[in-house]
C-alpha positions in Angstrom: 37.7 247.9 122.2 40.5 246.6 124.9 39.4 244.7 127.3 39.8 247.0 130.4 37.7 249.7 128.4 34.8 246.8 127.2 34.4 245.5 131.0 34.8 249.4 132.8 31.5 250.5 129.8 29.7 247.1 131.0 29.7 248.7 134.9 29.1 251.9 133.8 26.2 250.7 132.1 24.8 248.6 134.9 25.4 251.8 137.4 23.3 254.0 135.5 20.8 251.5 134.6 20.4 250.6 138.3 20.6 247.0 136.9 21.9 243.8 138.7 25.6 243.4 136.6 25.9 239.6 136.1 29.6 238.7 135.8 31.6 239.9 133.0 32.3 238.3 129.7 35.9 239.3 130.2 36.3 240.4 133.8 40.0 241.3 135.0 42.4 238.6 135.6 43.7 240.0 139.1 42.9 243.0 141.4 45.7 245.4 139.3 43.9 244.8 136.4 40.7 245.7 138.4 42.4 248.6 139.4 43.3 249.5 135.6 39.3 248.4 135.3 38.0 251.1 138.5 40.2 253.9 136.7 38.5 253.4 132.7 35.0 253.8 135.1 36.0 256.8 137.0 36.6 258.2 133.4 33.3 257.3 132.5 31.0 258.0 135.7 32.4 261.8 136.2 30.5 263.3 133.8 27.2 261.9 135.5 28.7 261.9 139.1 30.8 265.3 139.5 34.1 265.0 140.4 36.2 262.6 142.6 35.8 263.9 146.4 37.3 261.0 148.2 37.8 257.2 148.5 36.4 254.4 150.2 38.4 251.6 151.9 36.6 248.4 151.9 37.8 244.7 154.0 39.5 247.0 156.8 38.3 245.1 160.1 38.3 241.5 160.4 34.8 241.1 160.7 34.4 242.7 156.8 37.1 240.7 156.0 35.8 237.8 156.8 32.0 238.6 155.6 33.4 239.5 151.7 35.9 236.6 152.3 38.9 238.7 150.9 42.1 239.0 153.7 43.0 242.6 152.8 41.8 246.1 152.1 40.2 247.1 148.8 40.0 250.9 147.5 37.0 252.8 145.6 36.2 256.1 144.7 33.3 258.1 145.9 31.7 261.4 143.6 30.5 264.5 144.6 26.9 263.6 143.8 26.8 260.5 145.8 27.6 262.5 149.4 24.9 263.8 151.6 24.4 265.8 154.8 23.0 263.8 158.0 19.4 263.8 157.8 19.3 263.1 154.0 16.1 261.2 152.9 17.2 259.3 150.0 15.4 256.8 147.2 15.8 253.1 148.0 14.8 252.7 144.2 18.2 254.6 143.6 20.2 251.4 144.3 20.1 247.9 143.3 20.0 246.4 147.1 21.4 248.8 149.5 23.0 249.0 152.4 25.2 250.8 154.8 28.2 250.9 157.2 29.3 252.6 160.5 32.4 254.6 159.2 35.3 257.7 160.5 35.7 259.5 157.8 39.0 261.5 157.5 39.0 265.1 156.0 42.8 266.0 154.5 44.5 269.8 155.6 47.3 268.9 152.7 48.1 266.7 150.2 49.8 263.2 150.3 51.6 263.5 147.0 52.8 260.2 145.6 56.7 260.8 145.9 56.4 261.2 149.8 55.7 257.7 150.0 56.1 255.0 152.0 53.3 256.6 154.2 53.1 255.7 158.2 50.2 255.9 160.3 52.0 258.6 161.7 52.6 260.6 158.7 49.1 260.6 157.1 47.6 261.5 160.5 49.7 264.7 160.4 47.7 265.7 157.2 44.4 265.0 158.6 42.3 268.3 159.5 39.2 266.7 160.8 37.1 264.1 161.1 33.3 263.3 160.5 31.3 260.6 161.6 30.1 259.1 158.7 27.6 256.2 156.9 29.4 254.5 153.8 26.6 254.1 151.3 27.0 250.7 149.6 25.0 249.2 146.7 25.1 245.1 145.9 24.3 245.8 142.4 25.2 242.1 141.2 23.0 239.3 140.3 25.4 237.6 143.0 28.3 239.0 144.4 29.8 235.9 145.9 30.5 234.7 142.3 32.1 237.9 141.1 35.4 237.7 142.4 37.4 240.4 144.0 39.2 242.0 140.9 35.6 242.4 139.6 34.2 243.9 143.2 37.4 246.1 142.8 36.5 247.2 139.5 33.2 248.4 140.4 34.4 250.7 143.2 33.8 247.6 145.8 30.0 248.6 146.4 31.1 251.9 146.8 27.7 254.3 146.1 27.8 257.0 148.5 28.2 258.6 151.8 26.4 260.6 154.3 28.1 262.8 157.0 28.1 264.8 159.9 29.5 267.4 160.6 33.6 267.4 161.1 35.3 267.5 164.0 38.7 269.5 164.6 41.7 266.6 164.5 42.6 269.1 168.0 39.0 268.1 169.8 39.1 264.2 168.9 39.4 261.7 171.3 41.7 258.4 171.1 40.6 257.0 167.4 41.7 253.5 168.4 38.8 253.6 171.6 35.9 255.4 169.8 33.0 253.4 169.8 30.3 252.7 167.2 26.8 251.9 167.3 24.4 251.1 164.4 21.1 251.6 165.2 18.4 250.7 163.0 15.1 251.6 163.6 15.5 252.8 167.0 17.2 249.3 168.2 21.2 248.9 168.3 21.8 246.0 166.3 25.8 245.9 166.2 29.1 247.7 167.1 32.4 248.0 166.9 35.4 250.1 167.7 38.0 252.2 166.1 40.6 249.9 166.9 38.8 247.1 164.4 40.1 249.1 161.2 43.4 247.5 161.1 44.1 248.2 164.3 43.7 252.2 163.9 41.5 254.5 161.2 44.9 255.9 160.3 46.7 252.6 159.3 43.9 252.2 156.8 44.5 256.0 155.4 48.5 255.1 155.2 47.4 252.1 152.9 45.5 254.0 150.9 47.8 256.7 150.2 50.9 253.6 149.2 48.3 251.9 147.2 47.9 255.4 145.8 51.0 256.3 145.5 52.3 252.7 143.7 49.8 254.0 140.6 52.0 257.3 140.5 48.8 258.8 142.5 48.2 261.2 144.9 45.5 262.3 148.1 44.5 266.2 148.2 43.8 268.9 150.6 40.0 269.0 151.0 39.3 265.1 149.8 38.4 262.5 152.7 38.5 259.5 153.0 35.9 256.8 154.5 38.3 254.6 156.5 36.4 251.6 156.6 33.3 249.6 158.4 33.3 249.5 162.8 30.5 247.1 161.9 29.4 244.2 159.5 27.0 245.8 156.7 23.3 246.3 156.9 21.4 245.5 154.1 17.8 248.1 154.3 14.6 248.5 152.7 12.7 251.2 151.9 11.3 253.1 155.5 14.0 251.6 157.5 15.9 254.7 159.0 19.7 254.4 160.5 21.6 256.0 163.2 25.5 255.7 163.6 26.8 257.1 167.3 30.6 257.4 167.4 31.6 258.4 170.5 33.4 261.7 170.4 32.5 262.4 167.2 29.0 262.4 166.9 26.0 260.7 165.3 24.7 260.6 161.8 21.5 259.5 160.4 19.7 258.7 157.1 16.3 257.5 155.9 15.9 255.2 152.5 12.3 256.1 151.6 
């Protein structure tokens, strides 16, 4: 077995198991080959997760950036099973140690094909259709992810385990991205925010890396995919009972419950 296929089986294992993944026996060199890594997995968690509905973008503000200690943005994939309406009430037993993230999801009205890039801010937001306020799911499913290394992290869909949303809002009713505010409220008590403008420097500058970083593996975004742009605030690790609220303004609120 190569080794991109032996180390993408090892975190499939672990994802299913809902078991800490200790750190490879041969993990990827650099963050392309834990790209080459997160693709082998895909492969390998569809049949057990639905399809591919959108992507993640992790280490987009500088305060995630300097949490996971990694100076640039990172890409995942989310499944169909793993998104949820507000309101869900989900397991806390379903994940390893999770946690959550104050996010603006952007829905797509077309496709961003790989042989339109370079993408600009500018360009990506013109395929935009709507936009939800959203809580990025995330799972520390390592026995200690400070020791993994980003082309590991990579791999495994950088904590990517989910996403719950609110409903979308029409890209003609949405105020200023760039000045939208977000609250995390845990619990009933605020407990951090952020802004719009903290996801390098606008939600859609984050969507226009994606779609290059796409587009570089000969890979495309499609009409009715979205994308979580990336984290307002620094991550909040739960427990079962605790309850979350994310306020963007403009946009909306979002909740979920880990029971």
């Amino acid at each position: 077995m190569d080794k991109i296929l032996e180390a993408a089986k090892a975190i499939a294992l672990a994802r299913r198991n809902h078991a800490p993944l200790a750190a490879l026996e041969r993990p990827p060199m650099d963050e392309a080959e834990g790209y080459q890594v997160q693709r082998a997995l895909h492969d390998l968690l569809l049949p057990h997760l639905g399809p591919l509905v959108g992507y993640k973008i992790g280490c987009t503000s500088q305060v995630m950036q300097d949490y996971i200690g990694i100076p640039h943005p990172c890409g995942g994939g989310v499944f169909q099973k793993g998104v949820h309406d507000t309101g869900a009430k989900l397991a806390a037993s379903n994940y390893v140690r999770v946690g959550v993230e104050c996010e603006i999801a952007v829905r797509l009205k077309r496709d961003l094909a790989a042989g339109e890039a370079p993408f600009t801010a500018e360009w990506v937001g013109e395929a935009v259709e709507a936009y939800h306020p959203a809580i990025e799911i995330v799972d520390d499913r390592y026995v200690k992810w400070e020791a993994m290394g980003a082309p590991t992290l990579i791999a495994d869909d950088f904590f990517a385990a989910g996403c719950v949303l609110a409903p979308a809002v029409p890209r003609s009713s949405v105020p200023d991205l760039k000045a939208v505010k977000g609250r995390a409220i845990l619990n009933g008590e605020e407990v951090s925010h952020g802004t719009g403008a903290d996801v390098l420097g606008h939600p859609h500058n984050a969507l226009a890396w994606l779609a290059n970083h796409l587009a570089a593996e000969g890979k495309g975004l499609h009409a009715g995919q979205f994308v979580l742009t990336g984290s307002l605030v620094k991550t909040l690790w739960l427990k079962a009972g605790d309850k979350v609220r994310m306020e963007l303004d403009g946009l909306g609120a979002v909740e979920v419950k880990f029971t």
